[in-house]
FIDRENGU-323380 format. One record per residue (C-alpha): residue in one letter; chain; x negated, y negated, z negated. Coordinates in steps of 0.5 Angstrom, whole numbers. Example, Ala and Ser with C-alpha at 12.3 -4.5 7.8 and 13.67 -1.06 7.14 Angstrom:
2
<r = a c = A east = -25 north = 9 up = -16>
<r = s c = A east = -27 north = 2 up = -14>
END
This chain:
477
<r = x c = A east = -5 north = -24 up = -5>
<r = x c = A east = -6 north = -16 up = -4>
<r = x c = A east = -10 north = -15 up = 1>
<r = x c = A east = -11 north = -7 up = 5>
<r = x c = A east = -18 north = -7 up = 8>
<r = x c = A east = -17 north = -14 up = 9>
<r = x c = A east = -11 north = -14 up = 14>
<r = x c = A east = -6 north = -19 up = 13>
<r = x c = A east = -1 north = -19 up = 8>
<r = x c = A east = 4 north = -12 up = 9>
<r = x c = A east = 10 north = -13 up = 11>
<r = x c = A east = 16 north = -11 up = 6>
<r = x c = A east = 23 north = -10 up = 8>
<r = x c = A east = 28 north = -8 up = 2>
<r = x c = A east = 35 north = -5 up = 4>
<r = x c = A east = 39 north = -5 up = -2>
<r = x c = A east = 47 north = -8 up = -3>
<r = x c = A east = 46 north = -10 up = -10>
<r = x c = A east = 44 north = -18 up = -9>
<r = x c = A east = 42 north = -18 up = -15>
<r = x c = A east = 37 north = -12 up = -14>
<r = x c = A east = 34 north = -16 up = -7>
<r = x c = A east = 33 north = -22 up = -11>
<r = x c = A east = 29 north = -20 up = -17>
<r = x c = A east = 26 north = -14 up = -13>
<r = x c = A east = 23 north = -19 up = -7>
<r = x c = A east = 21 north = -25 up = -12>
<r = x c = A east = 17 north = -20 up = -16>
<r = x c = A east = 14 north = -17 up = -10>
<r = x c = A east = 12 north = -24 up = -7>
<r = x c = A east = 8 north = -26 up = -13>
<r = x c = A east = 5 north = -19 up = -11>
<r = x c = A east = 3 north = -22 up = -5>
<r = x c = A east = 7 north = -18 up = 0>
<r = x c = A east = 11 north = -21 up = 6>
<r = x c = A east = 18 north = -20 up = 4>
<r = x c = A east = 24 north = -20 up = 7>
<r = x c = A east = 31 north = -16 up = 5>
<r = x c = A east = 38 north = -14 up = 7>
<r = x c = A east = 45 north = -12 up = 4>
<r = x c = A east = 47 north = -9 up = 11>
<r = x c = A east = 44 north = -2 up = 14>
<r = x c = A east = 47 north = -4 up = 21>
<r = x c = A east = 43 north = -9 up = 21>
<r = x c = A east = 36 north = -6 up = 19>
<r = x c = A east = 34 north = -2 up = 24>
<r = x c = A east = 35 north = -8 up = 28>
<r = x c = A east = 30 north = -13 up = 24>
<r = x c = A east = 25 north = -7 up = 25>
<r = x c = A east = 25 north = -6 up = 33>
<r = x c = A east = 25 north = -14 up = 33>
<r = x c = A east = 19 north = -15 up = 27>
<r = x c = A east = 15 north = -9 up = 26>
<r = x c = A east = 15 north = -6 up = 18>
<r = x c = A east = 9 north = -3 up = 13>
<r = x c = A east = 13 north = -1 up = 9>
<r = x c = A east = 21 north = 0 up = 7>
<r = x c = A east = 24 north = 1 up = 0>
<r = x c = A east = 31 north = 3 up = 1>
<r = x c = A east = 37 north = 5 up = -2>
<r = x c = A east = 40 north = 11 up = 1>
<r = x c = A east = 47 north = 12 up = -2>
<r = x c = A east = 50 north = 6 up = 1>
<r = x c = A east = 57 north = 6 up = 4>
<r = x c = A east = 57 north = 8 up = 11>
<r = x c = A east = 50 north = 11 up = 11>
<r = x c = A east = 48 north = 18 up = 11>
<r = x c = A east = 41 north = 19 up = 7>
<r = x c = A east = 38 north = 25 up = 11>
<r = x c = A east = 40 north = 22 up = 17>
<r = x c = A east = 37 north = 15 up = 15>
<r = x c = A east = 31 north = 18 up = 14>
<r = x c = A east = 30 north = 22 up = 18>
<r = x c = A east = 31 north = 17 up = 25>
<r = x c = A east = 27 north = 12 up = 21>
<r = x c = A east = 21 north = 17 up = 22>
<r = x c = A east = 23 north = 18 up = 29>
<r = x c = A east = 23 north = 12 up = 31>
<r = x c = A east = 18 north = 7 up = 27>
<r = x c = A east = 12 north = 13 up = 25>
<r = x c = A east = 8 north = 7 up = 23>
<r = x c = A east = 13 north = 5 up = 17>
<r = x c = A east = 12 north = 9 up = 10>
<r = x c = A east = 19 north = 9 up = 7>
<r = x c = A east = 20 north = 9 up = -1>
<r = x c = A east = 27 north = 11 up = -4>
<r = x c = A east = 30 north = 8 up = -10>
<r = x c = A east = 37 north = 10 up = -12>
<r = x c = A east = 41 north = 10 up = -18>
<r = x c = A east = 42 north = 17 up = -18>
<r = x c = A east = 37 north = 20 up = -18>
<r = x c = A east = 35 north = 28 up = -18>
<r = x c = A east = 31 north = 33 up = -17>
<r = x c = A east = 34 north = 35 up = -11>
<r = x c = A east = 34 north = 29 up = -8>
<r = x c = A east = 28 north = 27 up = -9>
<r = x c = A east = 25 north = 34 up = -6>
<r = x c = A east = 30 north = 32 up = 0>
<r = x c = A east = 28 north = 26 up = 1>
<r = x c = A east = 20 north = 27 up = 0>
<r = x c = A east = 21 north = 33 up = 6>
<r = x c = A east = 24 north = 28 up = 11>
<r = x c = A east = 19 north = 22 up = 11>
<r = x c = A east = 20 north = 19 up = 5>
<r = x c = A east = 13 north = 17 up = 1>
<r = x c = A east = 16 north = 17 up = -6>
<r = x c = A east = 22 north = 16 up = -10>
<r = x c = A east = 24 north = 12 up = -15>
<r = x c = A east = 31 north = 11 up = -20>
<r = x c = A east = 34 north = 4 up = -22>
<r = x c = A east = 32 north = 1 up = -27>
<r = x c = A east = 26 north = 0 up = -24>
<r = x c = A east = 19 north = -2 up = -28>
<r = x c = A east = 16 north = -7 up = -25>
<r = x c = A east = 9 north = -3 up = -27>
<r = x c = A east = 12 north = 2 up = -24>
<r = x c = A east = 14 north = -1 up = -18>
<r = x c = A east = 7 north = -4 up = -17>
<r = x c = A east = 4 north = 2 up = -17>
<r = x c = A east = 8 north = 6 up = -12>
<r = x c = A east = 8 north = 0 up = -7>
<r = x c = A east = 1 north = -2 up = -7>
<r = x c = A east = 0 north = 7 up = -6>
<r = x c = A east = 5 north = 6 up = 0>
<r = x c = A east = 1 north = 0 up = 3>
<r = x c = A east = -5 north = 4 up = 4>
<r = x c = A east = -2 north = 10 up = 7>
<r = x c = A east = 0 north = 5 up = 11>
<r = x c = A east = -7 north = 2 up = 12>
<r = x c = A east = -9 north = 9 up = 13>
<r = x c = A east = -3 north = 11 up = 18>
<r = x c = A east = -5 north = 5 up = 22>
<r = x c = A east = -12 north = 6 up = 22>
<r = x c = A east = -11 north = 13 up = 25>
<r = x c = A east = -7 north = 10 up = 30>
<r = x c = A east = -13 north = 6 up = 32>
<r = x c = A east = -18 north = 12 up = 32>
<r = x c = A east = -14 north = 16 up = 37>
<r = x c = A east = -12 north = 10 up = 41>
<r = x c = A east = -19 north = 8 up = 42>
<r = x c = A east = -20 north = 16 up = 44>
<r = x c = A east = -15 north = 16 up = 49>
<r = x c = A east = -19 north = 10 up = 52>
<r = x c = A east = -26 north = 12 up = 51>
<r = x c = A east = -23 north = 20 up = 54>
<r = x c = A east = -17 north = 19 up = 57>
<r = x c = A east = -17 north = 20 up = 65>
<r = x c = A east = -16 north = 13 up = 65>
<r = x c = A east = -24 north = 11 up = 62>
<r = x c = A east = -26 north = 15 up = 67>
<r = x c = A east = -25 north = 11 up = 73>
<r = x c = A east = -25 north = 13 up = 81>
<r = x c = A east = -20 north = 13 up = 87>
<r = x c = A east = -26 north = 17 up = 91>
<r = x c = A east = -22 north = 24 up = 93>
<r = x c = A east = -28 north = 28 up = 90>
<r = x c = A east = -26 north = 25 up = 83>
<r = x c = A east = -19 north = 26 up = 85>
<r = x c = A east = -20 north = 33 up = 84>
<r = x c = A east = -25 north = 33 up = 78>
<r = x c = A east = -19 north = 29 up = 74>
<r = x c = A east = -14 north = 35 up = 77>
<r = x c = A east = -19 north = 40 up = 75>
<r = x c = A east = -20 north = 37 up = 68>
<r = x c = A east = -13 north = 36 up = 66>
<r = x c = A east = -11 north = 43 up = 69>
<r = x c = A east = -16 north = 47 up = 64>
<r = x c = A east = -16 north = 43 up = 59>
<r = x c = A east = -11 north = 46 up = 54>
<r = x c = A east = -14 north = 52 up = 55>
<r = x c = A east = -20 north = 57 up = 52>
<r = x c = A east = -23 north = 58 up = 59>
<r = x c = A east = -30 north = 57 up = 60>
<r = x c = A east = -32 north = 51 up = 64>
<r = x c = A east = -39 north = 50 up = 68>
<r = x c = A east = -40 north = 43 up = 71>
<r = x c = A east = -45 north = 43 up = 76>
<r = x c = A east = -49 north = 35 up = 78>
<r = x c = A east = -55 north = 31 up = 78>
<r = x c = A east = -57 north = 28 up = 72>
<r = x c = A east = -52 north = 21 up = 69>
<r = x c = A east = -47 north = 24 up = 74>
<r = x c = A east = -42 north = 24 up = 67>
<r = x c = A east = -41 north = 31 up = 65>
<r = x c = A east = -42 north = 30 up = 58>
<r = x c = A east = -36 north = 25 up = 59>
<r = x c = A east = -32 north = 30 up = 63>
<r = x c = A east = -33 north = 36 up = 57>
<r = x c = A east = -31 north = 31 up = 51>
<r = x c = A east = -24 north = 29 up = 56>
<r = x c = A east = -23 north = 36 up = 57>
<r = x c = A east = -24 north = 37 up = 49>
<r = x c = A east = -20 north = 30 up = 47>
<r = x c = A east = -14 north = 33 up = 52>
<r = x c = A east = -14 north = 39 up = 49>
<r = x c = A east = -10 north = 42 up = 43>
<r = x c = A east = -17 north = 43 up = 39>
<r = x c = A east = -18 north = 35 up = 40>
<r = x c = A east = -18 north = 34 up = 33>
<r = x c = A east = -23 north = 39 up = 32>
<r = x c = A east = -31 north = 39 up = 32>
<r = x c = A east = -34 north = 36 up = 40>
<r = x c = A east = -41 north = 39 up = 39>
<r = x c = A east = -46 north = 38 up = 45>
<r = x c = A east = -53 north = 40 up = 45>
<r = x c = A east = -56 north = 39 up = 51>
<r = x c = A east = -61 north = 46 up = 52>
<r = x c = A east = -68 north = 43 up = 56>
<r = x c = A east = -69 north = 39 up = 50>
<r = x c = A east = -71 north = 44 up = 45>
<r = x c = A east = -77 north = 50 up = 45>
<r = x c = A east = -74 north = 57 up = 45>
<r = x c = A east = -76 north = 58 up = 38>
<r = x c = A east = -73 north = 52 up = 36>
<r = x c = A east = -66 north = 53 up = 40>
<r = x c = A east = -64 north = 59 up = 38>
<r = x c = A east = -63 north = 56 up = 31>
<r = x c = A east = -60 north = 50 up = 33>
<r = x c = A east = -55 north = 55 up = 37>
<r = x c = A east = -54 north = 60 up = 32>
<r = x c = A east = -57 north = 58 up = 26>
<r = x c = A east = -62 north = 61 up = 21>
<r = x c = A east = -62 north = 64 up = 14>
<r = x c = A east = -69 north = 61 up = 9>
<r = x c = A east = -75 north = 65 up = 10>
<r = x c = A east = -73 north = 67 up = 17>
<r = x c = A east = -80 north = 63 up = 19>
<r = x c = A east = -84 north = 58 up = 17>
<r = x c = A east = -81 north = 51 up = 14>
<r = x c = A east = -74 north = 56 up = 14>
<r = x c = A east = -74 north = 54 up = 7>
<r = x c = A east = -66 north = 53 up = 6>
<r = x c = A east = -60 north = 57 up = 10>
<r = x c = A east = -57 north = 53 up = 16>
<r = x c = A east = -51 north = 53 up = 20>
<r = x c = A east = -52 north = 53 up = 27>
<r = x c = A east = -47 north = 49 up = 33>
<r = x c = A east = -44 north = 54 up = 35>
<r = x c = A east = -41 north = 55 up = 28>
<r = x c = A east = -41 north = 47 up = 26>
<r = x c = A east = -35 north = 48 up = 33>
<r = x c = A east = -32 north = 53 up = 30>
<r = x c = A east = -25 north = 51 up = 32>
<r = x c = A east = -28 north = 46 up = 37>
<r = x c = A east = -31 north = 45 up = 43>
<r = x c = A east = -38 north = 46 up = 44>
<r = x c = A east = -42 north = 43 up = 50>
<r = x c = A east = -48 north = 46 up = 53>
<r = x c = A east = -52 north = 42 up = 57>
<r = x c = A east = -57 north = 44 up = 62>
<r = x c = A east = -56 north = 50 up = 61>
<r = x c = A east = -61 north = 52 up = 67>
<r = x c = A east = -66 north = 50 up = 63>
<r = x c = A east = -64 north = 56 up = 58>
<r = x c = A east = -70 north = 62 up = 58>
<r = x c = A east = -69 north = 68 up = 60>
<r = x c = A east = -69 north = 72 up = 52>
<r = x c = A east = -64 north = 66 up = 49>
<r = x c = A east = -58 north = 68 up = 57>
<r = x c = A east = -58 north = 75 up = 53>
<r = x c = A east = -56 north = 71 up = 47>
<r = x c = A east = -51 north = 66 up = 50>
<r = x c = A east = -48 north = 72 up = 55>
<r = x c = A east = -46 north = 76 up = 49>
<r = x c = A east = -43 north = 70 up = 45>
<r = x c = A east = -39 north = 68 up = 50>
<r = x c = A east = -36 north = 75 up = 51>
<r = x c = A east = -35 north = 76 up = 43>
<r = x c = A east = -35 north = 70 up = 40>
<r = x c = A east = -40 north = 74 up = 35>
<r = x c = A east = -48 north = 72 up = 33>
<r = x c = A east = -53 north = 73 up = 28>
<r = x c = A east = -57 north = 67 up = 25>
<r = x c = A east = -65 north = 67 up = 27>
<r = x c = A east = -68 north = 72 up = 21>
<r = x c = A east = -61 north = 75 up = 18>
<r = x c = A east = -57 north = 82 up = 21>
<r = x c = A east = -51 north = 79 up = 18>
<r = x c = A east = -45 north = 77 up = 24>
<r = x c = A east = -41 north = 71 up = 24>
<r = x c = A east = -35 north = 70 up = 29>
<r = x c = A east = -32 north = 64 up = 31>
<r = x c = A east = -27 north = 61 up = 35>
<r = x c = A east = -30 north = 56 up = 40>
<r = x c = A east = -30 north = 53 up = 47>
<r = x c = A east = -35 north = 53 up = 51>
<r = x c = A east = -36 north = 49 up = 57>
<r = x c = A east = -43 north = 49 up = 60>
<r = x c = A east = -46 north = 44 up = 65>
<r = x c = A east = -53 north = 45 up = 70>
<r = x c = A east = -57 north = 40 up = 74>
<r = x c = A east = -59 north = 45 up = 78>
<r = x c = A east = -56 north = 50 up = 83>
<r = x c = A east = -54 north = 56 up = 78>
<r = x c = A east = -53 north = 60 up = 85>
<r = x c = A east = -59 north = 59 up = 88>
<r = x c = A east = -63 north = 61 up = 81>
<r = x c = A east = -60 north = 68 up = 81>
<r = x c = A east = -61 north = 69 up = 88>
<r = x c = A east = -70 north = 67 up = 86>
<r = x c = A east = -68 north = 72 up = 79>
<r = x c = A east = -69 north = 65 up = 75>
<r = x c = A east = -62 north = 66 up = 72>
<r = x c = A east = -58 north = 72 up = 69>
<r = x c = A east = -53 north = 74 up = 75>
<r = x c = A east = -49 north = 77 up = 69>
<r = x c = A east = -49 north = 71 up = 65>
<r = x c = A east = -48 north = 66 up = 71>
<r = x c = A east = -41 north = 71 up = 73>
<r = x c = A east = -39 north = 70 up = 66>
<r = x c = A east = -39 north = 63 up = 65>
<r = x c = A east = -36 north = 60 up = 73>
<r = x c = A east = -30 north = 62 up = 71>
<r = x c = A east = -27 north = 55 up = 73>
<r = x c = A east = -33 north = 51 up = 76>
<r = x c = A east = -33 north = 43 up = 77>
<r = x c = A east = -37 north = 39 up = 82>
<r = x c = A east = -39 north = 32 up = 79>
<r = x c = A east = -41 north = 28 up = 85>
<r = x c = A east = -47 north = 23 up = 86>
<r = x c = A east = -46 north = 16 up = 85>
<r = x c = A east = -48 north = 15 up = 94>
<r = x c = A east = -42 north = 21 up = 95>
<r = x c = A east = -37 north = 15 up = 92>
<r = x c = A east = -40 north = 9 up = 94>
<r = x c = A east = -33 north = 6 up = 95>
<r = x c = A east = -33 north = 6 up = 87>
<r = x c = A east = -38 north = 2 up = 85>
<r = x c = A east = -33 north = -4 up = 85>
<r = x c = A east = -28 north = -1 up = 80>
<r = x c = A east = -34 north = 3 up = 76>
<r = x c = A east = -38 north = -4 up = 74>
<r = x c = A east = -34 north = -8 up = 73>
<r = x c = A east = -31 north = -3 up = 67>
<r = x c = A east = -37 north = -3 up = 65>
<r = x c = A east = -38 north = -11 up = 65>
<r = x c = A east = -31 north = -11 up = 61>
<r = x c = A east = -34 north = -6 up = 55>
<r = x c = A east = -41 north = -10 up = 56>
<r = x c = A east = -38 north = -17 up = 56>
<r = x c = A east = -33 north = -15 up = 49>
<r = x c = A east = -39 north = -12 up = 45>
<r = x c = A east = -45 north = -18 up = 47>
<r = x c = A east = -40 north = -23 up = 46>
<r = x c = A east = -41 north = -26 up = 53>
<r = x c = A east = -37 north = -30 up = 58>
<r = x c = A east = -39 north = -26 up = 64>
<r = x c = A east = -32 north = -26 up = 68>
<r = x c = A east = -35 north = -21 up = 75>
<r = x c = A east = -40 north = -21 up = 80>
<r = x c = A east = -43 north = -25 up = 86>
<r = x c = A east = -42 north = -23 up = 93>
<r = x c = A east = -49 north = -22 up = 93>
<r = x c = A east = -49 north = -18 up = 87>
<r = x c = A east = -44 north = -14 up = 89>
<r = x c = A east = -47 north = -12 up = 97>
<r = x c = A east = -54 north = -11 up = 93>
<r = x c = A east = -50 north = -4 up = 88>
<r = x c = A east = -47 north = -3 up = 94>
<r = x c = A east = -54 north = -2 up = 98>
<r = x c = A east = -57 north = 2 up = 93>
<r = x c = A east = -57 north = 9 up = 93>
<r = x c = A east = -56 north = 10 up = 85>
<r = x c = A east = -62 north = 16 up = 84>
<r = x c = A east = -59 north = 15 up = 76>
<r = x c = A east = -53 north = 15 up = 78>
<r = x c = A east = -47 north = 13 up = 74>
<r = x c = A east = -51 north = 12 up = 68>
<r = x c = A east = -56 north = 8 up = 72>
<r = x c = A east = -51 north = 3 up = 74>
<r = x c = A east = -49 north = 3 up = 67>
<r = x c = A east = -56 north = 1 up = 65>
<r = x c = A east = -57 north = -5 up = 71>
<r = x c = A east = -50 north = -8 up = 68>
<r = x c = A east = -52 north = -8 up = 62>
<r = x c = A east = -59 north = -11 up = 65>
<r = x c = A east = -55 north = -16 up = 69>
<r = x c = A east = -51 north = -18 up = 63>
<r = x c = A east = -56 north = -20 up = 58>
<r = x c = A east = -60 north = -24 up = 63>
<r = x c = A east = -54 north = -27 up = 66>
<r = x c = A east = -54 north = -34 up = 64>
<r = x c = A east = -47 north = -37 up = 69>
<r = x c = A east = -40 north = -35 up = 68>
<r = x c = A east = -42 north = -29 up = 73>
<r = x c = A east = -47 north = -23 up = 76>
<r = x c = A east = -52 north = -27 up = 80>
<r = x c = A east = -56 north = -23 up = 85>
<r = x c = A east = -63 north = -24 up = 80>
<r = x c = A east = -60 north = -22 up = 74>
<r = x c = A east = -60 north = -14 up = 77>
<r = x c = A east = -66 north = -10 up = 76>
<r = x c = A east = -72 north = -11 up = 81>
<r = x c = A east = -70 north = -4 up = 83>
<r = x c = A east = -64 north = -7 up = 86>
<r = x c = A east = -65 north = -13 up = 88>
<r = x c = A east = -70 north = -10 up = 94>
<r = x c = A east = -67 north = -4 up = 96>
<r = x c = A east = -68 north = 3 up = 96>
<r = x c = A east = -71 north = 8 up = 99>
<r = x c = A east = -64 north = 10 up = 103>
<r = x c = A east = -60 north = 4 up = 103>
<r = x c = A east = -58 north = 0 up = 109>
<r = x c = A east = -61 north = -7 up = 110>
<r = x c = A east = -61 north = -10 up = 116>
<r = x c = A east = -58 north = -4 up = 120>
<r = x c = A east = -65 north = 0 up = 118>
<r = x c = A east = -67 north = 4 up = 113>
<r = x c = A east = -72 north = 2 up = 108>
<r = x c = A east = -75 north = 9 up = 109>
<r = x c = A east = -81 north = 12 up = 112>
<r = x c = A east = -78 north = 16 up = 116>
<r = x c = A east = -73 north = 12 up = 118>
<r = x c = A east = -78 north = 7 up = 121>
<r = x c = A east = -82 north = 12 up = 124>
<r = x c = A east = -75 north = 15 up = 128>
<r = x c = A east = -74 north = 9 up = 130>
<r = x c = A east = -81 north = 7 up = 132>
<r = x c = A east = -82 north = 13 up = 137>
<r = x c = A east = -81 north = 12 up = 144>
<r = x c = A east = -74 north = 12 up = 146>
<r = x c = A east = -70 north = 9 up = 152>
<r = x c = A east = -67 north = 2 up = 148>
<r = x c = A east = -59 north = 6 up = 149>
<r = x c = A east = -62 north = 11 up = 144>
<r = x c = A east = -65 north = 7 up = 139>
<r = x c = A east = -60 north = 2 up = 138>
<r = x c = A east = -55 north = 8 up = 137>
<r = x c = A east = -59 north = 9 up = 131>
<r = x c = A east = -57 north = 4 up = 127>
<r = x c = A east = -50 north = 3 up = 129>
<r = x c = A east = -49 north = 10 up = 127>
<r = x c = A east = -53 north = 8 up = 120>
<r = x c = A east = -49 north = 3 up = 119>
<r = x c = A east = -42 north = 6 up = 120>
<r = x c = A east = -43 north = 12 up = 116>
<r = x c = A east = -45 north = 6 up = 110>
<r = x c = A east = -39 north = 3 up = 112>
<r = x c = A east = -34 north = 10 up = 111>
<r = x c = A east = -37 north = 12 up = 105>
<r = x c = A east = -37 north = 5 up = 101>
<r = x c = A east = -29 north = 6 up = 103>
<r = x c = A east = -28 north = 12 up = 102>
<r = x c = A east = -28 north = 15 up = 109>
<r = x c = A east = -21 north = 11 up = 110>
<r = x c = A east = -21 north = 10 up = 118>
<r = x c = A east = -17 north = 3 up = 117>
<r = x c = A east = -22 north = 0 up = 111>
<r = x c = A east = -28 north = 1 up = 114>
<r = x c = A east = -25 north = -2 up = 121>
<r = x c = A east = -23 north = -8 up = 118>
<r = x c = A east = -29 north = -8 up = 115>
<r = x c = A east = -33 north = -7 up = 121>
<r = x c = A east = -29 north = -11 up = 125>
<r = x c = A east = -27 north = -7 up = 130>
<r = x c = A east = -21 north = -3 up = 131>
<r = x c = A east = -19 north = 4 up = 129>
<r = x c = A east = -19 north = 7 up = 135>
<r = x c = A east = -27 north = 4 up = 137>
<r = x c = A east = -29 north = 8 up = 130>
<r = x c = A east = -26 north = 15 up = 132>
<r = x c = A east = -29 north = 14 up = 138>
<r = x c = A east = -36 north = 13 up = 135>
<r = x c = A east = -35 north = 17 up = 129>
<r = x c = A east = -33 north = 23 up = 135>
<r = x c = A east = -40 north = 19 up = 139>
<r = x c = A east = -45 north = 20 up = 132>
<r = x c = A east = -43 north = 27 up = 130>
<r = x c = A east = -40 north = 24 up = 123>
<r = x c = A east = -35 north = 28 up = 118>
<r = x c = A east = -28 north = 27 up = 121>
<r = x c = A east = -25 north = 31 up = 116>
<r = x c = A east = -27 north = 28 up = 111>
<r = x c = A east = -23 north = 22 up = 113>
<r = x c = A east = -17 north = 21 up = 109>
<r = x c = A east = -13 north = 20 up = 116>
<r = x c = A east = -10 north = 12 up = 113>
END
């Protein structure tokens, strides 16, 4: 049986008003090893194919009732995945060039030679495979930089969604600014898979991680003999992006002599490789990320006011992981989901306990350490779900900010609430603590949080007018 990078049998459908030529065409192909089935009837077969998905159709167009242009035409609309192969008894030059321009992936005359038959059938059924193994790449993109991988109900994550849709398809620089695993690579490969140059290089270098010297070559490249080692000419990342996306992260920890560089890049789209005076051109775009407050770097002299007025043209704020304590649920068990699938494990979710311990922590690694504590979990999991010891240590005792108990594990905390107070003012303490846990683990959405406080919305809009907390970050519900 043929066989196409080991998938099943290609589903083969023939269209033809010759009986004849259905029967021997069919009893040939079978023996081939293709799953066959054929109709005498046009109107029958856009019919079969909605009902049972074709590989591959080998139709004869000049049929009563058919128009042949049309035909193919509407089977490339609506069955993209179908590789359409032609044969006709009168055939043409003319034809076949007409037939190939409208979908058809080859074109054969009757009487058909069995060698050649083979030969056009079995090249159909791997552009097929190809056509469909496409379709799976960029379906498994769409899942991994879709917006719907990144998931949040947060509003602060509301709004980077927005701003990432709205400047994707566009060459405007982005600068991204958040604490280490905040998720900004993710959001600047979103950002390049929703835009027009998706099917373009995504180049990411993170600029903290390489010395001067040898950051420069990797940015801009370098010709041989431009230093010792150099011993061959080599591209650098901006033109390995050439037509893409290049992504530069932690590029507040750019020196002083590489902003001069990048500023002038930026604004040119023109450089020199390291040890050549020859400029190259491309067409790139740029987006950048800091861990660092890039304002208050200028206002120290740290980094270059101009280059910082270039790049903030659109500027998106990633929040931390305790600004949206509210997605803890969603973002675990996303991550549960993909662990569990490549592990091949049977973990179904998370105990109550498990869950109020994510809760409790205050994540100084962010979404990339709750990914880690998943993944931890996962691995030591022997039951069908998270068990409270199965986390890292780290979260099974707290942190140094989490609530636990109606105190704060923190020095500073136990010390406000061992200075001497009247009883009044030190109960105040913790129930302020614990309502403003409760509002950010809810998103600050008033009724939540007073179902789960117990009390009603009223009560909490008092105290929160008592305490001093956010109102305006409530979202009013």
């Amino acid at each position: 049986m043929l066989q196409i990078n080991n998938t099943p049998a290609p589903r083969l459908l023939i269209l033809d008003e010759d009986r004849i030529v259905l029967q021997s065409l069919g009893q040939f192909l079978r023996r081939e090893g293709y799953d066959v089935r054929t109709s005498d009837d046009p109107r029958t077969v856009m019919a079969m194919m909605e009902a049972s998905p074709v590989d591959l159709l080998l139709t004869d167009i000049n049929l009563p009732g058919v128009k042949p242009i049309e035909f193919l035409r509407e089977i490339k609309q609506r069955f993209a995945q179908t590789v359409v192969i032609v044969i006709t008894g009168y055939g043409s030059i003319e034809g076949a060039v007409e037939a190939t321009k409208n979908g058809a992936f080859d074109y054969l005359t009757k009487p058909i030679v069995d060698e050649e038959i083979r030969v056009v059938v079995e090249k159909a059924a791997r552009q097929q495979a190809l056509l469909f193994e496409n379709q799976t790449l960029r379906q498994q993109l769409d899942m991994r930089f879709g917006n719907d991988s990144i998931v949040g109900h947060d509003h602060k994550m509301l709004k980077v969604f927005e701003l990432a849709d709205a400047v994707a398809d566009s060459r405007t620089t982005v600068l991204m600014n958040g604490e280490s695993g905040t998720g900004k690579s993710l959001i600047a490969r979103t950002i390049h898979h929703r835009s027009s140059r998706r099917g373009q290089p995504f180049v990411e270098i993170s600029c903290g991680a390489l010395p001067e010297a040898l950051l420069e070559s990797e940015l801009f490249g370098h010709v041989k003999g431009a230093f010792t080692g150099a011993i061959a000419d080599k591209p650098g990342r901006f033109l390995a992006a050439n037509g893409g996306t290049l992504f530069l992260d932690e590029i507040n920890s750019a020196p002083p002599s590489m902003q001069v560089k990048l500023l002038r890049v930026l604004q040119e789209r023109a450089f020199e490789p390291v040890g050549s005076t020859q400029t190259q051109t491309v067409d790139v775009r740029v987006i950048l990320a800091s861990n660092a407050d890039l304002r208050q770097l200028v206002s120290e002299g740290k980094f270059r006011q101009d280059l910082y007025y270039r790049i903030n043209v659109v500027q998106i704020k990633l929040p931390s992981l305790r600004e949206r304590m509210g997605d803890i649920p969603l973002l675990a068990g996303m991550f549960l989901k993909r662990l569990v699938k490549e592990m091949n494990r049977s973990v179904t979710g998370f105990s109550d306990e498990a869950m109020a311990a994510m809760r409790r922590y205050d994540w100084p690694g962010n979404v990339r350490e709750l990914e880690n504590a998943v993944e931890h979990a996962v691995v030591l999991s022997r039951s069908r779900q998270i068990e409270l010891d199965d986390l890292p240590e780290t979260l099974r005792y707290g942190s140094s900010s989490a609530v636990v108990g109606g105190r704060e594990s923190g020095s500073a905390a136990s010390d406000e609430l061992l200075a001497p107070m009247p009883l009044q003012q030190a109960l105040e303490i913790p129930e302020r603590r614990i309502i403003e846990a409760a509002l950010v683990r809810n998103s600050w959405n008033r009724q939540a949080t007073a179902d789960e406080l117990d009390i009603n919305r009223t009560t909490l809009y008092k105290k929160m007018r008592k305490y001093q907390l956010d109102i305006g970050q409530s979202n009013q519900v």
